[in-house]
Rosetta silent file (secondary structure, phi, psi, omega in degrees, C-alpha in Angstrom):
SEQUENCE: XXXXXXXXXXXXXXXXXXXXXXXXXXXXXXXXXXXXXXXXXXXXXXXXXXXXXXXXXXXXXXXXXXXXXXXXXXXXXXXXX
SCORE:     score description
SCORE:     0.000 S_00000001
   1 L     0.000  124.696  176.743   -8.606  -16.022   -6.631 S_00000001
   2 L   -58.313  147.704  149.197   -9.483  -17.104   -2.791 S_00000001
   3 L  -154.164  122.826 -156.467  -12.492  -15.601   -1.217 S_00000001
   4 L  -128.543  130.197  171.117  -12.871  -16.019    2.645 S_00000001
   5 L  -120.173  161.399 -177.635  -15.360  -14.279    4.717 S_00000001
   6 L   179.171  172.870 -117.380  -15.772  -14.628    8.529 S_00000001
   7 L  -168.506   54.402  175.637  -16.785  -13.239   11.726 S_00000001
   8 L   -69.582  128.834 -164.328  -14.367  -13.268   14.675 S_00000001
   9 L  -107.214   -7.265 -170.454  -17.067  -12.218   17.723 S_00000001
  10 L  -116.963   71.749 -174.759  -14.469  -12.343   20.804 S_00000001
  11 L   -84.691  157.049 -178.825  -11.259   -9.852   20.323 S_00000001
  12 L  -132.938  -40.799 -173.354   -9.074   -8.959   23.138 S_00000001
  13 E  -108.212  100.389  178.234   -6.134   -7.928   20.920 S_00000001
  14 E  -126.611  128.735  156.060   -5.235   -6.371   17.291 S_00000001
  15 E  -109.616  112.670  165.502   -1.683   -6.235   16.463 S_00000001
  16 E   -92.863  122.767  164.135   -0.762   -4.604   12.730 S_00000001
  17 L   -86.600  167.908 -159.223    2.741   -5.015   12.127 S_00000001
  18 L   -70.684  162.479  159.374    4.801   -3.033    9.506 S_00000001
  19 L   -65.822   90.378  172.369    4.887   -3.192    5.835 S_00000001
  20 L   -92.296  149.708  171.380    7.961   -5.685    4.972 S_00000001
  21 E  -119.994  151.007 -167.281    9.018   -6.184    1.099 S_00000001
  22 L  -110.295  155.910  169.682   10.170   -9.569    0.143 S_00000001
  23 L  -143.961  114.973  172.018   12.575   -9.743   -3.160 S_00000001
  24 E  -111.875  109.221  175.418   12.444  -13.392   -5.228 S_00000001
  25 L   -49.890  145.787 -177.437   14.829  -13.612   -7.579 S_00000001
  26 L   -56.523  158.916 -157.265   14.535  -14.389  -11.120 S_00000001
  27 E  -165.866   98.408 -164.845   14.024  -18.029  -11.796 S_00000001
  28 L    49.940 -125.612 -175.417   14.557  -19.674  -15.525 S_00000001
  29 L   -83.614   -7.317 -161.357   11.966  -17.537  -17.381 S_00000001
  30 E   -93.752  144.906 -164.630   10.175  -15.783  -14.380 S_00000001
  31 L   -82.432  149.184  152.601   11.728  -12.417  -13.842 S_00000001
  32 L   -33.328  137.341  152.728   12.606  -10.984  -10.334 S_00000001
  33 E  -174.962  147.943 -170.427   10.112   -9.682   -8.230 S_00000001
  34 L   -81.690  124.199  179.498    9.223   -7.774   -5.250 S_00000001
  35 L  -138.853  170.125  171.366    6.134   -7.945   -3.417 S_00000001
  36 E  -106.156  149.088  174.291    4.861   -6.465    0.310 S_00000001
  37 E  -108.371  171.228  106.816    3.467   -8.073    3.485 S_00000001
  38 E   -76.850  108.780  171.605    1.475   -7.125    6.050 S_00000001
  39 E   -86.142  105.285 -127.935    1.024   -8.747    9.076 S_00000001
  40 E  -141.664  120.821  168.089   -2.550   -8.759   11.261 S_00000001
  41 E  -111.397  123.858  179.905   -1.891  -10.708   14.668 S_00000001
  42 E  -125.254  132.277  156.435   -5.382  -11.289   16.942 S_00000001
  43 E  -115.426  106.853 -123.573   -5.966  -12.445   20.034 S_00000001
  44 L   -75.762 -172.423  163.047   -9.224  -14.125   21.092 S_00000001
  45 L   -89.151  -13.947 -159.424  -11.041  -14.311   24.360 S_00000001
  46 L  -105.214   37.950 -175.038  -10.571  -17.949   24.723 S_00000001
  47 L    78.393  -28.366 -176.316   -6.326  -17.608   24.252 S_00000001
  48 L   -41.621 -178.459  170.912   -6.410  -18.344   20.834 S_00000001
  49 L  -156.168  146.534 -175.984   -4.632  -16.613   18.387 S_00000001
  50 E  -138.470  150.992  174.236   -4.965  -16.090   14.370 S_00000001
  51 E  -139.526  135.115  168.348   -2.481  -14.250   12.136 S_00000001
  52 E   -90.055  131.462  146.413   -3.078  -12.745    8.864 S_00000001
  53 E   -96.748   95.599  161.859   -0.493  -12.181    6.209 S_00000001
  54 E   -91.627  140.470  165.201   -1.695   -9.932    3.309 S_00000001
  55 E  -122.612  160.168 -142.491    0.628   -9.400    0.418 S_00000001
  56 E  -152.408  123.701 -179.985   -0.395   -6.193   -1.399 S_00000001
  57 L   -68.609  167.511  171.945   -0.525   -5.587   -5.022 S_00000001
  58 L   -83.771  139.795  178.336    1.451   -2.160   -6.113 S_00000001
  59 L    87.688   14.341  153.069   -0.499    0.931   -5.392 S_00000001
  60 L   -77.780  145.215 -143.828   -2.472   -0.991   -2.626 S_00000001
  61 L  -133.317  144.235 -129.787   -2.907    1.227    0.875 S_00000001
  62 L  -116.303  174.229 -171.913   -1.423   -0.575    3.465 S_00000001
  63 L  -113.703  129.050  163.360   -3.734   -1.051    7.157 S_00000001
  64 L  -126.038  114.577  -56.831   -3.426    1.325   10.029 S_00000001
  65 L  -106.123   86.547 -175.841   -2.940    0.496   13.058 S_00000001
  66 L   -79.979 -159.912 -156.600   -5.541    3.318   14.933 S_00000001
  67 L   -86.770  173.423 -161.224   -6.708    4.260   18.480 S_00000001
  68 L   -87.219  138.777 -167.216   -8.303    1.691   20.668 S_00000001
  69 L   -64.305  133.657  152.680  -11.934    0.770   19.960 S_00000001
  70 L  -105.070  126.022 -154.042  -14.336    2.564   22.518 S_00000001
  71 L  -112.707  114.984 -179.441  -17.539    0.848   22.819 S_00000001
  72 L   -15.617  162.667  143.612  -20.341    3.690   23.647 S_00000001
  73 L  -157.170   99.566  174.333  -22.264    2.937   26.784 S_00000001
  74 L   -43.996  -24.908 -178.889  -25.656    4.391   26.374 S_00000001
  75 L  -132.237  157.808 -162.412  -27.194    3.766   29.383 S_00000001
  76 L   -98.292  143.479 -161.308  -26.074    5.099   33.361 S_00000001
  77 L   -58.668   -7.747  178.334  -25.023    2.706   35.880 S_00000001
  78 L   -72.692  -58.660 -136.345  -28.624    3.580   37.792 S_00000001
  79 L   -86.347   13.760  172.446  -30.792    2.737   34.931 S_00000001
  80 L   -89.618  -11.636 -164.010  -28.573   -0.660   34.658 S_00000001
  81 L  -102.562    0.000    0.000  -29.586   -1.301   38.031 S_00000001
């Protein structure tokens, strides 16, 4: 089992794309089977871009796609000045 942590600090972009199912056919002894994707597309500050592909065990809750981050701003444009 992978295990990758990290810290993207510049976002500009989050795309979540739908829940697709894949079907791979049996093969010699391994049986058929079905699994789901997920897609996570980001886009940096500096153009880059990274895309995530989760596949999702069954009975796993899928990610969704909410309202646009607001970021508080605590202090008034006088006391900025």
């Amino acid at each position: 089992m992978s295990n990758i942590k990290t810290r993207i600090c510049a976002v500009d972009a989050l795309e979540v794309g739908p829940v697709t199912f894949h079907d791979q056919p049996a093969f010699r002894s391994l049986p058929r089977h079905t699994f789901a994707t997920q897609t996570v597309e980001i886009a940096l500050d500096n153009g880059g871009t990274l895309e995530l592909v989760l596949h999702f065990s069954e009975g796993c809750n899928s990610l969704l796609a909410g309202d646009p981050v607001a970021i508080p701003r605590d202090i008034s444009e006088e006391d900025a000045k």
